[in-house]
N, C-alpha and C positions, 0 to 999 in steps of 0.2 A: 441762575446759578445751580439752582436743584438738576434741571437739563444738563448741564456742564458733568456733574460728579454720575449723572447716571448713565453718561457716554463714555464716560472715563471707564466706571467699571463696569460696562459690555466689554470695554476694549479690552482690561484686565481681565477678564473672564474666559474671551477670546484668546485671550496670549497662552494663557495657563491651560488650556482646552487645547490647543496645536502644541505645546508644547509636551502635554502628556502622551495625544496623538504620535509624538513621532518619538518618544523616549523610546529608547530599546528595552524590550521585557525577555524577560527570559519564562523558557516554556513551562517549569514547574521551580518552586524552591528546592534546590539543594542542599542537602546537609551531609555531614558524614555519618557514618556509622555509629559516632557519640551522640547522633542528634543535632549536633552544634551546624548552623546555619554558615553555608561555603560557597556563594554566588561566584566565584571563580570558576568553578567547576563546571558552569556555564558554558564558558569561551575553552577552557582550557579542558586540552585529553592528554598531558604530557602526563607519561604513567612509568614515576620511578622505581627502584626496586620495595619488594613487600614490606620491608618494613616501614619504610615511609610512603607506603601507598597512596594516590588520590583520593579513596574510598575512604579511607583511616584517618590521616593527617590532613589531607586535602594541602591547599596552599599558604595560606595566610600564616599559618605560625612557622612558616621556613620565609615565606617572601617578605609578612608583613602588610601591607596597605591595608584600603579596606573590604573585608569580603561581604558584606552586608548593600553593597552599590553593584550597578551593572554598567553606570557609564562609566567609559576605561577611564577617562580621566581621572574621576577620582576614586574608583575604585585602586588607583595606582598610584595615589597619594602616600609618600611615605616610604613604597615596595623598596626593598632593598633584590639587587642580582644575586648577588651571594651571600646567605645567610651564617657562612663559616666565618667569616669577617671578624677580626678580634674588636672594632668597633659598633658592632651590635650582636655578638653572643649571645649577650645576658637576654637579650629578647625574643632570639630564634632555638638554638641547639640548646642554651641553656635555660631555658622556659622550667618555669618547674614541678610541668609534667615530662619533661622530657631531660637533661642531662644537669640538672644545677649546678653538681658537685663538680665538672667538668671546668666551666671559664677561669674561676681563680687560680685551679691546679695548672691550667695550660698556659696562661701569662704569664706566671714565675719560672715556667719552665726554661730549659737554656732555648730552645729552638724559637722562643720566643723572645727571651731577652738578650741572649748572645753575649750575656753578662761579663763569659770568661774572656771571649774575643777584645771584649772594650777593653776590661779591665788589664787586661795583660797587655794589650798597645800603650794603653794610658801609661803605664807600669815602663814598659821600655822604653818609650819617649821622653821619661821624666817628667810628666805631667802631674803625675800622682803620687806619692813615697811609694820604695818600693816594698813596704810591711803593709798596703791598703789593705782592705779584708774587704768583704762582702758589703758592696755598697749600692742603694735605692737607684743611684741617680747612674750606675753604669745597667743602660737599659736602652733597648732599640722603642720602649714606650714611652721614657724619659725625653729622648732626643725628639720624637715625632712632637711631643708636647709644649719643648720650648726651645728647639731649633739652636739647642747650643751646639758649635763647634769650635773646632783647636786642629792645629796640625795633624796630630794622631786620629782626631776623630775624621777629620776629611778624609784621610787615609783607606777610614772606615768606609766612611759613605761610600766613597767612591770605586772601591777593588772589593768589597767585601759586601756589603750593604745589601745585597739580593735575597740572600737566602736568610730568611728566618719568616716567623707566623703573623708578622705585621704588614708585610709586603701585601699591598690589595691586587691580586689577580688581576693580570691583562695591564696592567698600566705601566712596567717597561717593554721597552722594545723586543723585537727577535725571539729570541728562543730565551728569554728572561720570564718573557710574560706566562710562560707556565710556575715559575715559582709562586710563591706565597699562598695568601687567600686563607689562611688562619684553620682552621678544622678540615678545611678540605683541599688542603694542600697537600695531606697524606692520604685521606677517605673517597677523593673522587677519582673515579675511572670513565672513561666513557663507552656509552651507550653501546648496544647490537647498532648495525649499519640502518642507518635511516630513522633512529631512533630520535625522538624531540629534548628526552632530559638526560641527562648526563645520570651514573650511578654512582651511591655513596656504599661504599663498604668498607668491612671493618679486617677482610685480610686483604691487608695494602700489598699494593704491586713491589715488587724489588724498581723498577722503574722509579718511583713516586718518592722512595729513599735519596735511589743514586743523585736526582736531577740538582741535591746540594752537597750528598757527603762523596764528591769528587775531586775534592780537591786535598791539601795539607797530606795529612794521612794516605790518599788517595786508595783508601779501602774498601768503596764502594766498586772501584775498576781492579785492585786488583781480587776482589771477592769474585768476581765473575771472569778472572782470567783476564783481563787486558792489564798494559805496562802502558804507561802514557812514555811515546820514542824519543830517544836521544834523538835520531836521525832524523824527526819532521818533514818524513816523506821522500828523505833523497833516496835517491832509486839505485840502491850498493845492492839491491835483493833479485837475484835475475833481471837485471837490467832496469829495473820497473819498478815503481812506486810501491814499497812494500807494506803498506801500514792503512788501517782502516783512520778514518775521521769522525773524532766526536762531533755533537753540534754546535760545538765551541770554537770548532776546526781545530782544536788539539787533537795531533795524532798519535795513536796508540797500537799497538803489536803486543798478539795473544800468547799467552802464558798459562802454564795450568791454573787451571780454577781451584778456587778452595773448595776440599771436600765436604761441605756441607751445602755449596753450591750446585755442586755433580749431584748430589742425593735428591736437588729440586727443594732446600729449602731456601727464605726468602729473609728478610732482617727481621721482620715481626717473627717468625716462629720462636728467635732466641729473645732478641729483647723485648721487654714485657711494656705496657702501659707507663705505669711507675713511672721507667726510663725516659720514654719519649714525652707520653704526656704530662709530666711531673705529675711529683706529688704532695704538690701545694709548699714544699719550702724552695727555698732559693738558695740554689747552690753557687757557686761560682767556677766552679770547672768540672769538665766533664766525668771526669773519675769521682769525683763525688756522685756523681747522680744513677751512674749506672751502676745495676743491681747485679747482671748473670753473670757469671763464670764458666768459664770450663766445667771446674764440679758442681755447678750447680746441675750439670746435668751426667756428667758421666763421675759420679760413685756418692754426687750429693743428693739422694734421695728428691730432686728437684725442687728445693730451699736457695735462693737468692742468698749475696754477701752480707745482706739486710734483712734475715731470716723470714722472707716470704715465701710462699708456694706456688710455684709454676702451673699452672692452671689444666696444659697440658700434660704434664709429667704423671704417667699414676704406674704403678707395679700392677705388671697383668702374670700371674705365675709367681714365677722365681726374676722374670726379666723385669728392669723399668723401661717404659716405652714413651715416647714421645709420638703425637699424633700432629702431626705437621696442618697449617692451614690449607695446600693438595687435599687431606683428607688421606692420604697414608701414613702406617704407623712406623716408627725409626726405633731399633732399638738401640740401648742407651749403655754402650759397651763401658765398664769400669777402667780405671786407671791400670796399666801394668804394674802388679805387684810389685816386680823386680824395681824394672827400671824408672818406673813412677814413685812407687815408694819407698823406695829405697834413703835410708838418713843421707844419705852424701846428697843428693837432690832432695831432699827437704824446701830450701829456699827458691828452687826455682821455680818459673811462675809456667805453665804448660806450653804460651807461647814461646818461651826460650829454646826448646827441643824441636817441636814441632810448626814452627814460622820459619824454613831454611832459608825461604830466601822473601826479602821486599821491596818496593819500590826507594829508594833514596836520592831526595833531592837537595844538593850543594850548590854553596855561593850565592845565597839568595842577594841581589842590590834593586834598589830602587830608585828612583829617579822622578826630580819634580821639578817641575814646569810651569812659574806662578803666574804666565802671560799667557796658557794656550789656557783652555777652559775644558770640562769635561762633568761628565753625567751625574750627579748625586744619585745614587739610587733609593735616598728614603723620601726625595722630595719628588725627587723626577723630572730636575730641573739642571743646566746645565749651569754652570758656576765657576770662577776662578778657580784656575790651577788644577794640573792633572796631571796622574801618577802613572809612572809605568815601571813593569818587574821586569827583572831579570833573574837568569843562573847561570851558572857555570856548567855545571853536569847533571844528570839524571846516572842514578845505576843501578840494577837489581841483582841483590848479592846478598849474603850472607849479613844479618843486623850486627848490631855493637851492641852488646849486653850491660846492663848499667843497673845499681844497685838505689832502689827508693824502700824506706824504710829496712824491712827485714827482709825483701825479694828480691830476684834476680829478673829482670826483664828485659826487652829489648826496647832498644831506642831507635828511633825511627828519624833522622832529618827531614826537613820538608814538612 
């Protein structure tokens, strides 16, 4: 018996002796710059921009797994691809050495909850009274958690459903799958050519906007000069197809640009953090949540409607100037005494004067089909009954001016 267990553990010995033998070592310990032990840094040279350097940050508190292992397997235990992901924030971007105050603020936000979107369907379908106010369960985090739907929410899922910060990157089809992916669905750009990691930064492209506020309002296209066309391509234009093609294959025909677009500013240089990334309350429509104005920047010392300070905005001389994310500086011309402040125009709101003309879309119908099936986009799964839109017309002309509380604004169709 004693022979038995002493062959046993040669054999054991043996095992654990070839197994060490052929473990992958890595050629010195890595650490960052804190010190802190970062065995990824081993395998990996992907080298994002400087503030989140390999050197610095290394990988582990944006991927996760383990960095203290060199076998991939379980050194990969755990890793998350995208650490922007509104499902594990609180352990990557939101670490708290790194952004804490960030995850709560950005979940309550609209771009996250879509609050207003639900809430106003719910509201016209008669699902909801229509005095509802500001409720927990109208939420794109609500829905993913317990899979309720209703007529109007299907509605939701399925024509609407793509854009906001819960959507996980890459997992719809085509040209969808650039949306979502939660912090870095505005923050990432990618890399120089041939570059391994993709880059995070904080002046977001106009691209990274448009890819959802293209639609309704359609202020993202006509910000940069395009009219999405009545004509869809028929060839009335010299003979020939007169209209360029989003990647939606909606077609659109160019119009002037907004003059702040011509100057090479981009949406972040106006609206602030606050705006987009909330600020930690839950609003239920938009105009609630957005802070700038017009004078907030031309004659309001750069003070938001919610008496904040524009970060850019400072008095250089006698001028106020705005320092654009370009890195050029815009000066920040005041309202016309006359014909601005004038008491007869009092009430009006600056886009009433100066928006002569906008996109306006009429007749909007819908149509549902409870036997064809089509795409949910919060599950990603295809499902009874699918929706399709129509209109009547598109036109770009002159707004209809309509009166909310004590201003004059315009109303926009569509």
């Amino acid at each position: 018996m004693r022979k038995i267990f002493v062959i046993l553990g040669i054999a054991l010995l043996v095992f654990v002796l070839v197994k060490e033998w052929k473990r992958k070592r890595a050629p010195q310990v890595f650490t960052t710059t804190s010190g802190r032990v970062e065995m990824c840094l081993a395998c990996h040279d992907e080298a994002p921009e400087k503030v989140h350097s390999r050197e610095v940050v290394g990988c582990s508190p944006c991927h996760l797994g383990n960095p203290l292992r060199m076998d991939k397997d379980l050194a990969h235990t755990g890793m998350v691809k995208n650490p922007g992901d509104l499902r594990v924030v609180e352990k990557t971007c939101g670490r708290p050495e790194c952004h804490p105050e960030m995850p709560g603020k950005v979940k309550k936000s609209l771009m996250a909850t879509n609050r207003g979107i639900i809430n106003v369907l719910l509201r016209y379908w008669g699902e909801i009274p229509k005095d509802a106010k500001n409720r927990p369960e109208d939420s794109v985090e609500y829905l993913l958690k317990t899979g309720k739907n209703s007529l109007a929410l299907d509605y939701y899922r399925k024509l609407c459903g793509s854009c906001h910060l819960w959507m996980e990157k890459g997992k719809l089809p085509d040209f969808l799958a650039e949306k979502g992916g939660g912090c870095v669905a505005c923050h990432l750009v990618k890399g120089p050519k041939g570059a391994k990691h993709p880059i995070l930064t904080r002046k977001i492209p106009l691209e990274n906007c448009v890819r959802c506020h293209n639609r309704s309002g359609r202020i993202g296209l006509t910000y940069q000069g395009l009219y999405e066309d009545e004509g869809y391509g028929t060839p009335y234009t010299d003979g020939d197809f007169g209209a360029e093609t989003l990647i939606d294959g909606r077609f659109v025909r160019r119009i002037p640009a907004d003059i702040h677009f011509k100057a090479g500013l981009v949406c972040t240089d106006c609206h602030v953090a606050n705006e987009t990334m909330g600020d930690g309350k839950a609003y239920n429509h938009f105009e609630e949540s957005v802070e700038i104005t017009c004078r907030s920047c031309h004659g309001g010392k750069g003070i938001t409607r919610k008496g904040n300070k524009l970060p850019r905005v400072k008095k250089e001389g006698k001028k106020w100037i705005l320092t654009g994310l370009n890195g050029r500086k815009y000066e920040l011309k005041p309202p016309d005494p006359i014909k601005c402040e004038h008491p007869v125009h009092k009430r009006l709101s600056c886009q009433a004067c100066h928006a002569p003309r906008v996109p306006q879309c009429f007749g909007c119908h819908i149509r549902y089909d409870p036997r064809e099936k089509q795409l949910d986009k919060l599950t990603n799964t295809e499902t009874p009954g699918a929706w399709e839109e129509f209109r009547s017309y598109m036109r770009l002309d002159e707004p209809t001016l309509g009166v909310k509380g004590d201003e004059v604004l315009i109303i926009v169709p569509g």
